[in-house]
C-alpha positions in Angstrom: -33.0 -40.0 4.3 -29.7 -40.3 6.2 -27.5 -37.1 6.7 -25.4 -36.1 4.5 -21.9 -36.9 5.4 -20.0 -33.7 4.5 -20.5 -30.1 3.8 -20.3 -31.5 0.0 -22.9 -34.3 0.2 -25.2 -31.4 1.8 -24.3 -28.6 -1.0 -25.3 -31.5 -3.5 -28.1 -32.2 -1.5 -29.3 -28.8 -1.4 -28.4 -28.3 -5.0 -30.1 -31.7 -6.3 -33.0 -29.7 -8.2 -30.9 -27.0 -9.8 -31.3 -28.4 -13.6 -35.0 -28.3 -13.2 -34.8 -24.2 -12.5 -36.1 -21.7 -15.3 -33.3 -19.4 -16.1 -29.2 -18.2 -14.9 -30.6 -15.8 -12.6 -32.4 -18.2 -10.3 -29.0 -21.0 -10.5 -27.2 -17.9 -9.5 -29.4 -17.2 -6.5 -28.9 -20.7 -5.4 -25.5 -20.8 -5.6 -24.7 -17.6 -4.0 -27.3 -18.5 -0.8 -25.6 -22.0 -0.4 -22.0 -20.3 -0.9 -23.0 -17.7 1.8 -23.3 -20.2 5.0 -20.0 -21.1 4.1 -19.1 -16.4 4.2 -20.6 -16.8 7.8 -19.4 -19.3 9.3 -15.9 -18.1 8.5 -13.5 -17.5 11.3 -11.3 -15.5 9.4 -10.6 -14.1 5.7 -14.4 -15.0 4.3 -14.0 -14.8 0.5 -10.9 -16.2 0.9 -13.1 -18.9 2.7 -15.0 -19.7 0.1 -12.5 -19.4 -2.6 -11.1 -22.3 -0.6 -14.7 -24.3 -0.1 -15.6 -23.8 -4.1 -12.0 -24.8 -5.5 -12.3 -28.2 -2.9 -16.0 -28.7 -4.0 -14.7 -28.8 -7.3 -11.9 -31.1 -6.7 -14.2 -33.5 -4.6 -17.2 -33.5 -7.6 -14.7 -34.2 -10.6 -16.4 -37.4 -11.2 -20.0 -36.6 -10.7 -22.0 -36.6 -13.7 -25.3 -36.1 -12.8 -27.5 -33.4 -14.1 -27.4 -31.2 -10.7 -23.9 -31.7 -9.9 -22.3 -31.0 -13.1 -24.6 -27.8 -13.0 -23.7 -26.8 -9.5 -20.0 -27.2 -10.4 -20.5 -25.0 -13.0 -22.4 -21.9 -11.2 -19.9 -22.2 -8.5 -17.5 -22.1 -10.9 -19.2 -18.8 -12.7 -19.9 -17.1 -9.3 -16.2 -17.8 -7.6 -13.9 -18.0 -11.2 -10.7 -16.8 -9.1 -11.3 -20.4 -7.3 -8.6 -23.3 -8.1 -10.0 -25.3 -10.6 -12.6 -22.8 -12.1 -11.2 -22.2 -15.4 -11.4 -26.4 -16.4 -15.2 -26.9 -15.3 -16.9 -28.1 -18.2 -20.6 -27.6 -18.8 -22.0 -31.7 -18.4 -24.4 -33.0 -21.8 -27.5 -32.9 -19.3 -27.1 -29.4 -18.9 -30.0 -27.1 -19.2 -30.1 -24.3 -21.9 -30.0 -21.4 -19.4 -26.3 -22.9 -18.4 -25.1 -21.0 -21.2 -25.8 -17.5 -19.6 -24.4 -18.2 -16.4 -22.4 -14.8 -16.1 -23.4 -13.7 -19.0 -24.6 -9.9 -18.2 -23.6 -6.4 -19.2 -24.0 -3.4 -16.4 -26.6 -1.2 -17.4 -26.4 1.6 -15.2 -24.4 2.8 -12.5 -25.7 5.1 -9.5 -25.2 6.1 -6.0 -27.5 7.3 -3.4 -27.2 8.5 0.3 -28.0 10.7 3.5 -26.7 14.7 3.1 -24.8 14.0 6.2 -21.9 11.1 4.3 -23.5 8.4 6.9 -23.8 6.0 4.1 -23.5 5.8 0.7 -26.0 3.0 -1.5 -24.2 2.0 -4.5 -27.1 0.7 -7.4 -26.0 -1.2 -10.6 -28.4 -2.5 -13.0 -27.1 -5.9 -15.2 -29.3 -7.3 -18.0 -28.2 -10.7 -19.7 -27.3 -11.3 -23.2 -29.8 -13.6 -23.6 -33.0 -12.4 -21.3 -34.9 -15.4 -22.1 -32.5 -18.0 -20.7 -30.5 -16.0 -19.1 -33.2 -14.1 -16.9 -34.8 -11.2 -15.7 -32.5 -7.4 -15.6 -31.8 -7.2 -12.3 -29.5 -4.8 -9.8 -27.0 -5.3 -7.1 -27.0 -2.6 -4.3 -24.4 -2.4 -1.9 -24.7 -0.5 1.3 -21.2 1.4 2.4 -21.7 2.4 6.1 -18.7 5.1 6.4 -18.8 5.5 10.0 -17.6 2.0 10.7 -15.9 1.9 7.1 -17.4 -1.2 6.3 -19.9 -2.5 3.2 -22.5 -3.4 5.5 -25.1 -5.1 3.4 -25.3 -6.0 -0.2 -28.2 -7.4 -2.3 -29.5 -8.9 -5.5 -32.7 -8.5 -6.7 -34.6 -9.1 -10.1 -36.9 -6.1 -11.9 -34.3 -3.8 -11.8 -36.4 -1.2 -13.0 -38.6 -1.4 -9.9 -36.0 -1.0 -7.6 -34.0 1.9 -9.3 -37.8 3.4 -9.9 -38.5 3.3 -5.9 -35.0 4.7 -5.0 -35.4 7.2 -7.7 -38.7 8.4 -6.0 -37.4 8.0 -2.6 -34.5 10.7 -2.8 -36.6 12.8 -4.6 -39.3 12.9 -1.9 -36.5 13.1 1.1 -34.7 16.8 1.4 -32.2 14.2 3.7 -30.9 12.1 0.5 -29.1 13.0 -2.3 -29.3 10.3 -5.7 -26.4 10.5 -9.1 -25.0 8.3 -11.8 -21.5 7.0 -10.5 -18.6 6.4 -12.4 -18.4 2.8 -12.6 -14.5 2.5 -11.3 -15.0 4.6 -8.7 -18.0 2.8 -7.4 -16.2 -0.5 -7.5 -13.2 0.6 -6.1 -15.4 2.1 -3.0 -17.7 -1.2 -2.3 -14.3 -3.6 -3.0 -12.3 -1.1 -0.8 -14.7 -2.0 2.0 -15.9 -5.3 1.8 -12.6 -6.3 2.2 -12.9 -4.8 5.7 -16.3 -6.7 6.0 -14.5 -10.0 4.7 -12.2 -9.6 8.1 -14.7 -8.9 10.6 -14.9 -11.7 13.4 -19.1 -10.9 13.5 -20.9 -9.9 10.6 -23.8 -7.2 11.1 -27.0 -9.1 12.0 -29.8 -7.6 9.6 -29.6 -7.8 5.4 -28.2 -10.5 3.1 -24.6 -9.6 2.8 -23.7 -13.3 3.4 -25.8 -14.8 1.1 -25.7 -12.4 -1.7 -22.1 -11.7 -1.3 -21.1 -14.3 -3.8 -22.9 -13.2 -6.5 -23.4 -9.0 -6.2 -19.0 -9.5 -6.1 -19.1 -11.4 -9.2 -21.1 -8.7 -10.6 -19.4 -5.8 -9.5 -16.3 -7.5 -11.0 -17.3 -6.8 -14.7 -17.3 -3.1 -13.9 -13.7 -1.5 -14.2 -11.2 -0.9 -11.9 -10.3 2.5 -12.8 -11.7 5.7 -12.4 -11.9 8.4 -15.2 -11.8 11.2 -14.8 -10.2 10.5 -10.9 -12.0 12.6 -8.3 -9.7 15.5 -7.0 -9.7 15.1 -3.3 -9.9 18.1 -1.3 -7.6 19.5 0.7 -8.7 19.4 4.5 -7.8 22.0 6.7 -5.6 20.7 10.0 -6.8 20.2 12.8 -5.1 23.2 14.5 -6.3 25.7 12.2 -9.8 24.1 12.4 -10.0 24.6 16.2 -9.3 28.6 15.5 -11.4 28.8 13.0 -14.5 27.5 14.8 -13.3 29.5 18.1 -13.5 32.3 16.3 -16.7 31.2 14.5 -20.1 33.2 15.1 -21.1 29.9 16.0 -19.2 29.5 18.9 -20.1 33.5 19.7 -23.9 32.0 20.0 -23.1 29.2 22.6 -21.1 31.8 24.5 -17.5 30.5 23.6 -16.6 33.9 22.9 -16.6 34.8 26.7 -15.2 31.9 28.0 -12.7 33.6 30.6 -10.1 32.2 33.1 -7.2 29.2 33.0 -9.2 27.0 34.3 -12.4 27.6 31.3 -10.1 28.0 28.6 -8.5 24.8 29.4 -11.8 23.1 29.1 -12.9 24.7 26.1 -9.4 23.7 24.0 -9.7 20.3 25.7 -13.5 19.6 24.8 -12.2 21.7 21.2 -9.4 18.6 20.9 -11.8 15.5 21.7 -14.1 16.4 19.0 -11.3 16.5 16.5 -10.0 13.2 18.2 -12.9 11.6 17.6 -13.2 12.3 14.0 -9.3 10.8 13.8 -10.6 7.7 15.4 -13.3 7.5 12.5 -12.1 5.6 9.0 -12.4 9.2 6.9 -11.3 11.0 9.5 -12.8 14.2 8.6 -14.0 15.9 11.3 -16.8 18.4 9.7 -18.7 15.5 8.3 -20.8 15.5 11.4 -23.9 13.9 11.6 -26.8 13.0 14.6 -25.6 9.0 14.3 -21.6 11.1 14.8 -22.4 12.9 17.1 -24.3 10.0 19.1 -21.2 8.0 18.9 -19.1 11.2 20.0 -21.4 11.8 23.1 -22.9 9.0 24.4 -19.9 6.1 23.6 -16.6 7.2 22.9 -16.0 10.2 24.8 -16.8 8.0 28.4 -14.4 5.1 26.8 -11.7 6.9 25.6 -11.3 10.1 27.8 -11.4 11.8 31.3 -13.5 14.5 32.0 -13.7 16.7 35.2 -16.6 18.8 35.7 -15.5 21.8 34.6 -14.9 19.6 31.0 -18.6 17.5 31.5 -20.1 21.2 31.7 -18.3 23.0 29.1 -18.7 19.8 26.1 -22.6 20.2 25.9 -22.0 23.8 25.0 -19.0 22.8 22.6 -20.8 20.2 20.8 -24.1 21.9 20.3 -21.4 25.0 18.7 -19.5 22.7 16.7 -22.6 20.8 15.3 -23.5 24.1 13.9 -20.7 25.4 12.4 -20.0 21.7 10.7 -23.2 22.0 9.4 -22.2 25.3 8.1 -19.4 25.0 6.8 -20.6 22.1 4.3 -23.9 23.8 3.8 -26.0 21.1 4.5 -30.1 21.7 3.8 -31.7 23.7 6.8 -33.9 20.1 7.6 -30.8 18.7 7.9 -29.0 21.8 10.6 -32.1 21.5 12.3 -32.3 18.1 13.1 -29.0 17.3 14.2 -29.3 20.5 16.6 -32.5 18.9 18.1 -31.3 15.4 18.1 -27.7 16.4 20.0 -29.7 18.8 22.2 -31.6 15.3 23.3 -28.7 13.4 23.9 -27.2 15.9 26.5 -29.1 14.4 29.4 -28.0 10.8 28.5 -24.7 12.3 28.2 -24.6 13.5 32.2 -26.2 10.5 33.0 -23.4 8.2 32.0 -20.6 10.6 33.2 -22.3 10.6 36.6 -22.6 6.9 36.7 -19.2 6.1 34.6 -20.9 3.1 33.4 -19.1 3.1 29.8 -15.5 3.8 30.8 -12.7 1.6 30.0 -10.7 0.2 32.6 -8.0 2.7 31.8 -10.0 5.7 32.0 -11.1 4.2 34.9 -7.7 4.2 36.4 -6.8 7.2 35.1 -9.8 8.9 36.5 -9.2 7.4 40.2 -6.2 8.8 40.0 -7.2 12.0 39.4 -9.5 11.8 41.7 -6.9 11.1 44.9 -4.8 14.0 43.6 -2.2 11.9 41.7 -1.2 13.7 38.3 -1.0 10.3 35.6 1.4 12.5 33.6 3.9 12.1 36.6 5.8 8.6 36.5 7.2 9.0 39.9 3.3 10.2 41.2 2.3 6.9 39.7 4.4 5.0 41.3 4.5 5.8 44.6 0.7 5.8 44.5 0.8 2.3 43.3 3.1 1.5 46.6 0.9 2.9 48.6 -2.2 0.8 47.0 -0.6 -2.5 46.9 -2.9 -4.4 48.9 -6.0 -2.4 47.5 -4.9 -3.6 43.9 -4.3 -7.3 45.4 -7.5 -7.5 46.7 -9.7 -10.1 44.9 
């Protein structure tokens, strides 16, 4: 058989057995797998992408009247209805019985699950269809909400939705680390819209899962669930950042690492400035909030962001072990996570130290501007001094023109 000769000739292609399939559920898997290598290949705003590839699909197939094209038309149609030309797609006579249920669910439960530590936050809903015969099978969306990147990282369909909320049910019960509820149904599609739209952006998609290809369909579910919460969570007021750092100073926490007697100008200025990175760091995160503190935080404190983003001398390199080892106890403290959970964050930063002086030595993970910044330092040139700066840079000319 020749190739097809467009991306629409191959959809058809792909799609030519749909008619012959036993139920909504299975059309609706197609549709949402062949609509999800249009999501990756993307180069920009994805579902805007394939808003754009369904409403031209639709356009180029008005006139096709066989069995698996006017049937494709219209589970693109039921997947995608914001797409131009959705609403007038009209089921064809050689449509199957099942065509009728295409969309045609109710949620049946609503529930979130996570880590203690607010890594990530699973959000479950079960659909059944009006009709379970034609329709198919109850089944459940999950979508995975990764909240140190601030993404949805992963979302997925799957039938027996019993099964699955059965095995997350037993797996939060038989991990002190996880925590399982029933959501609100507003609030949990307000949270997984609120970040896909991030994931809709992104130049690279994350490599693992089957966020493109059951994006299509787990958004057209979610959509049925409504956009307001009641009653609206109260959001708590955070301390700043300045009374944070005197609180955990002060902290017996602190006390046990020694912070306590940290004496002379030259200490204290290293135990404020290692104090100030951390709280940094949790500004650079998309909550923000810098006592949700985690091992996968603290990784991305120690062994990545500090060596991009700032200089340390050795004064600073010695005292931040001490300060981050403090501060991941009192965090863990202060929002009085399980003792399995203290514990192993303690051990796991305790790990990391070594890796830690190991890149500082080497520098390996700086950015060209701490880079700069820190060979300046280094040949007694103060970077807070324009006029330093300058005449340094006259002085280096031919160093810096050198290939």
């Amino acid at each position: 058989m020749p190739a097809p000769q467009s991306p629409f000739e191959a959809v058809l292609h792909a799609a030519r057995d749909v008619a012959k399939l036993d139920c909504a559920l299975d059309a609706e898997m197609l549709g949402t797998a062949l609509l999800g290598s249009v999501y990756a290949v993307a180069v920009s705003d994805r579902a805007d992408a394939v808003r754009t590839f369904v409403s031209d699909f639709l356009s180029a197939t008005n006139r096709r009247r066989t069995a698996s094209a006017t049937t494709i038309r219209e589970v693109f149609a039921s997947l995608v209805p914001d797409a131009a030309g959705a609403a007038e797609v009209r089921r064809g006579s050689q449509a199957p019985s099942w065509a009728a249920q295409l969309g045609r669910v109710r949620p049946t439960g609503c529930y979130a699950y996570g880590d203690v530590y607010g890594d990530q936050t699973s959000y479950l809903v079960t659909f059944a269809y009006d009709d379970t015969t034609d329709g198919g099978p109850e089944h459940a969306v999950v979508a995975l909400v990764d909240h140190n990147i601030g993404i949805t990282k992963d979302v997925f369909v799957g039938a027996s939705a019993e099964r699955i909320l059965q095995q997350v049910r037993d797996m939060c019960a038989d991990d002190d680390l996880t925590w399982f509820r029933e959501e609100d149904p507003g609030r949990l599609r307000g949270e997984v819209d609120r970040h896909l739209a991030v994931t809709d952006g992104l130049s690279a998609l994350p490599a693992d899962g089957s966020l493109a290809t059951d994006r299509a369909l787990a958004a057209a579910r979610l959509a049925l669930l409504p956009t307001t919460t009641t009653p609206p969570l109260a959001e708590p007021v955070r301390p700043s950042h300045s009374d944070l750092a005197r609180d955990f100073v002060a902290s017996p926490e602190a006390a046990h690492f020694g912070l306590d007697r940290v004496t002379g100008d030259a200490e204290l200025a290293s135990l404020h400035f290692c104090v100030s990175l951390l709280l940094d760091h949790a500004a650079s995160l998309p909550d923000g909030d810098p006592l949700r503190w985690s091992p996968a935080v603290a990784g991305l404190f120690l062994l990545d962001w500090v060596h991009r983003r700032a200089v340390l001398d050795m004064d600073d390199a010695a005292m931040l072990p001490r300060v981050t080892r403090a501060w991941t106890a009192y965090a863990t403290r202060r929002r009085a996570l399980p003792d399995a959970a203290i514990n192993q964050t303690d051990t796991l930063v305790e790990e990391m130290i070594p890796e830690f002086a190991r890149l500082y030595a080497t520098g390996e993970r700086r950015s060209p501007a701490t880079a700069a910044v820190a060979q300046l330092i280094s040949e007694g040139v103060d970077p807070d001094d324009p006029d330093a700066i300058d005449a340094w840079l006259d002085a280096n000319r031919h160093r810096l023109d050198e290939p």
